[in-house]
C-alpha positions as CSV (number, residue, x, y, z in Angstrom):
1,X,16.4,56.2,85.7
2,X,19.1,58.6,85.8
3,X,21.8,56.6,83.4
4,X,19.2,56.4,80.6
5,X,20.3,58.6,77.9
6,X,17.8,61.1,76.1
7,X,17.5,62.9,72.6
8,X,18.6,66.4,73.6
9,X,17.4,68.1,70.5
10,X,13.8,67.5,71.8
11,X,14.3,69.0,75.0
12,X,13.4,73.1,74.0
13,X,9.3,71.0,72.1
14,X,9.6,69.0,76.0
15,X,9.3,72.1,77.6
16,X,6.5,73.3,75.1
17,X,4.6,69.8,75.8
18,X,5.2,71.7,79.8
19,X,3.5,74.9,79.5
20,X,0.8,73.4,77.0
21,X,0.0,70.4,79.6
22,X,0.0,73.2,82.5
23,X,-2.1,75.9,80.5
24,X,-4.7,73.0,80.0
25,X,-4.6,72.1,84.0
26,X,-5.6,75.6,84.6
27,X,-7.7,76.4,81.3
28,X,-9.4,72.8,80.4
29,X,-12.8,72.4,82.1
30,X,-13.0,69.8,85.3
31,X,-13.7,66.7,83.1
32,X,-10.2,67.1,81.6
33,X,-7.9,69.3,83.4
34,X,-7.0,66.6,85.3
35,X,-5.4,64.7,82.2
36,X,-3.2,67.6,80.6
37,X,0.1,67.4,83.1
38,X,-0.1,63.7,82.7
39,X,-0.8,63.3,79.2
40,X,2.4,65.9,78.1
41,X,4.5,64.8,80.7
42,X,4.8,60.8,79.4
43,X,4.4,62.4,75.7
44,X,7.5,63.8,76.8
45,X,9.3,60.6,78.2
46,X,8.6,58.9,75.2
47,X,9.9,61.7,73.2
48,X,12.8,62.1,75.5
49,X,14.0,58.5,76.5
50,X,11.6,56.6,74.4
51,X,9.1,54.1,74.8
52,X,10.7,51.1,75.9
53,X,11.9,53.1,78.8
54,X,9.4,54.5,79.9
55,X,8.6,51.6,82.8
56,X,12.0,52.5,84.3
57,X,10.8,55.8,86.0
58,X,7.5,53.6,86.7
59,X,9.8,50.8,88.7
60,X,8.9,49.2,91.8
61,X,10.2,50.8,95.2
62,X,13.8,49.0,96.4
63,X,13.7,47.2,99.7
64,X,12.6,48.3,102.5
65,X,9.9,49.5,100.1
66,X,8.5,52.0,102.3
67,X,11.3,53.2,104.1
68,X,12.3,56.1,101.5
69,X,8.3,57.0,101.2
70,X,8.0,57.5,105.0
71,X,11.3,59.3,105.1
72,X,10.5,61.9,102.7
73,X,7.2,62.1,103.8
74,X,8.3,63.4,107.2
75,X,10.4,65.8,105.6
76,X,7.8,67.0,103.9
77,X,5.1,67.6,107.3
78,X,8.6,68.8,109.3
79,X,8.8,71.8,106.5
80,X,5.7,72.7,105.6
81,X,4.9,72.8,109.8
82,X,7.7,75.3,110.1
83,X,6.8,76.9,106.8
84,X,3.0,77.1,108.5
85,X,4.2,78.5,112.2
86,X,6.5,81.0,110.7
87,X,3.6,82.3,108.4
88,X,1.2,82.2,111.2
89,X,3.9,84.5,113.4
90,X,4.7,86.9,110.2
91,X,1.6,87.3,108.8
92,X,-1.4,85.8,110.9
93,X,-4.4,87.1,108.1
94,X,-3.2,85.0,105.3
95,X,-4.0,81.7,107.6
96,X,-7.4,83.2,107.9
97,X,-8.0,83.9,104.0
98,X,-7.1,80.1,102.8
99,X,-11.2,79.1,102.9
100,X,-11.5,81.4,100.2
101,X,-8.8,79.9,97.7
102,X,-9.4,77.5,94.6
103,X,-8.0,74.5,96.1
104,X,-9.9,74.5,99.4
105,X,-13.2,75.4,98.0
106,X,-12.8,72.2,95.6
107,X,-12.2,70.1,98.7
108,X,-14.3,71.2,101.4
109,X,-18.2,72.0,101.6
110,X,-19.3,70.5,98.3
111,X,-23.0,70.2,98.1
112,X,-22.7,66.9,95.3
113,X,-23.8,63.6,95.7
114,X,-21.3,61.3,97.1
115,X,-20.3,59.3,93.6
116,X,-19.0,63.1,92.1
117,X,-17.4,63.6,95.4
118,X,-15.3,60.1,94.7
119,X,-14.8,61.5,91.3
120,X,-13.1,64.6,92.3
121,X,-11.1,62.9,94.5
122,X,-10.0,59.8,91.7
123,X,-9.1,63.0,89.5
124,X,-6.9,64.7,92.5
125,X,-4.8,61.3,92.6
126,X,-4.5,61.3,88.5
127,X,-3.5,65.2,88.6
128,X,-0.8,64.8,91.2
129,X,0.4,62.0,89.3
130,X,0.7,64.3,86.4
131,X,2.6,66.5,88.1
132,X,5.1,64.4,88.9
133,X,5.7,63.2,85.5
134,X,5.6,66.5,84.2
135,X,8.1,67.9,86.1
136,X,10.4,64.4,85.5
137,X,9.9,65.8,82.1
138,X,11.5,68.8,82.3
139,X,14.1,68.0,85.5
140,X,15.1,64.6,84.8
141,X,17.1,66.1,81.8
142,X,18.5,69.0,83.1
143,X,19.8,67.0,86.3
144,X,22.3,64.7,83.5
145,X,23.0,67.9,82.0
146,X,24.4,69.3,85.2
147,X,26.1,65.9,85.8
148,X,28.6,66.1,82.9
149,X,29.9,69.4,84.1
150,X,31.6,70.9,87.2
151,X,28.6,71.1,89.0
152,X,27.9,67.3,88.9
153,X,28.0,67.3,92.8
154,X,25.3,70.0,93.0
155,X,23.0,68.8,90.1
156,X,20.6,67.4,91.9
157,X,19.8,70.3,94.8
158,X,20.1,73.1,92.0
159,X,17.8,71.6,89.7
160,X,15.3,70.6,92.7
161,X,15.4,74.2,93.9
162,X,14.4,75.4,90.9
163,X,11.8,73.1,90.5
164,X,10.8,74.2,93.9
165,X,10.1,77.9,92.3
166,X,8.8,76.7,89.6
167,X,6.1,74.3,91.1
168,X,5.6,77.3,93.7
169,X,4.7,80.1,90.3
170,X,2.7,76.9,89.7
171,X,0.4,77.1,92.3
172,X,-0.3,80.7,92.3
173,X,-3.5,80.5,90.0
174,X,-5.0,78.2,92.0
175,X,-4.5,80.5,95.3
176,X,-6.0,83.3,93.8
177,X,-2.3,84.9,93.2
178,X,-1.7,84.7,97.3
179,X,1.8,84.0,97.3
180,X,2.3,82.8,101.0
181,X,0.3,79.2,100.0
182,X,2.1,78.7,96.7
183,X,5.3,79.6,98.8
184,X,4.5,77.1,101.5
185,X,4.1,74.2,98.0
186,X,7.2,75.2,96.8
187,X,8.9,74.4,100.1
188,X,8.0,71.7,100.3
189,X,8.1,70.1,96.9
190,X,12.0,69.7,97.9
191,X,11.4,66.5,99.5
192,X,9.2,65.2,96.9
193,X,12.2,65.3,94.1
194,X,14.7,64.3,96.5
195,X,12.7,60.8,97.1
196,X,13.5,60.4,93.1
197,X,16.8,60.3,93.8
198,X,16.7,57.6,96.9
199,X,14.2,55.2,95.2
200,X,15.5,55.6,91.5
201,X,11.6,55.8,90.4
202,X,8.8,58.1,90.0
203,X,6.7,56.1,92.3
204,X,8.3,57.3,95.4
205,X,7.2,61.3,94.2
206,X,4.0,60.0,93.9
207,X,3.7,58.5,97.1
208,X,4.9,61.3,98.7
209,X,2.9,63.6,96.6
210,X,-0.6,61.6,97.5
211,X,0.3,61.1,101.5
212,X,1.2,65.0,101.7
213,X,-2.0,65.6,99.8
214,X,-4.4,63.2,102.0
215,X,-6.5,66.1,103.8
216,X,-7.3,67.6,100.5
217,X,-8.2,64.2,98.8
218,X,-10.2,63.0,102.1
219,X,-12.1,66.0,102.3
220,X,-13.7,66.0,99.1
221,X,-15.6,62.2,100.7
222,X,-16.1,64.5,103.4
């Protein structure tokens, strides 16, 4: 996934294709939000590394196939624990304030008939996927960048911590601008990208991304 060359020149309308597919995640109405991250993010591929290689960051997990998946996912509860205790501890009242944010009030306590509650939850899946391949889009390229210079060692951790800030800036619409949640995402995204790197495909991200998501996908059944 990495060793695939990609039209550089198209990188500065890639991260265009970003902010439009993120503006329409937040702007779009519910029956197509949900489509905009994943619709620029693999017009961006294609753009990037073309269409014939597009199914190499879509390739099966290597054996043991869920090995990496349950690794990172780990990683991922481990943080955002931590992250969680050392928020309750610092500042207790912005535990108590999450049942009023975007994101919760999507997945808990809706009043709909059970086959709109599997709908929001079949979207959830599609818009996580979305955000995987979006940010690909826009890391993917800078991490080859990075390898070709002095910092080749480091490309991957500096590009995933900045992804980490972005994804966290990310969040903050849908938490009402209450940075200790978006925080908390960003945190915690770390993990996601690293499985990228282990497994050499998008999947594993998106495995990850759905497990550490399961409460807020379960609880719009609920």
């Amino acid at each position: 996934m990495i060793g695939i060359d990609f039209k550089r020149k198209y990188y500065p309308l890639v991260l265009v294709l970003f902010v439009a597919g993120y503006m329409g995640a937040i702007f779009l109405n519910r029956y197509f939000d949900w489509l905009a991250m994943l619709t620029a993010g693999m017009v961006s591929l294609v753009i990037l590394y073309g269409s014939s290689n597009l199914n190499r960051f879509f390739q099966p997990l290597p054996s043991p196939k869920w090995r990496i998946v349950l690794k990172y996912v780990l990683l991922l509860f481990v943080m955002e624990i931590v992250a969680i205790v050392v928020v309750a501890i610092v500042y207790p009242d912005a535990l108590l304030s999450f049942r009023n944010t975007t994101m919760a009030a999507r997945s808990t306590g809706l009043d709909v008939p059970l086959i709109e509650r599997i709908w929001i939850a079949a979207t959830l899946l599609v818009s996580l996927v979305g955000e995987e391949v979006g940010m690909a889009s826009i890391s993917i390229p800078l991490i080859q960048l990075l390898s070709h210079t002095r910092l080749r060692k480091f490309a991957w951790p500096i590009i995933n911590v900045l992804g980490c800030v972005l994804f966290a800036l990310m969040h903050l619409p849908h938490y009402h601008f209450n940075w200790i949640y978006p925080v908390i995402v960003g945190l915690t995204r770390y993990p996601i990208t690293a499985s990228w790197r282990s497994a050499n495909t998008l999947r594993s991200g998106i495995y990850v991304h759905w497990i550490s998501d399961a409460a807020l996908i379960i609880g719009t059944l609920i």
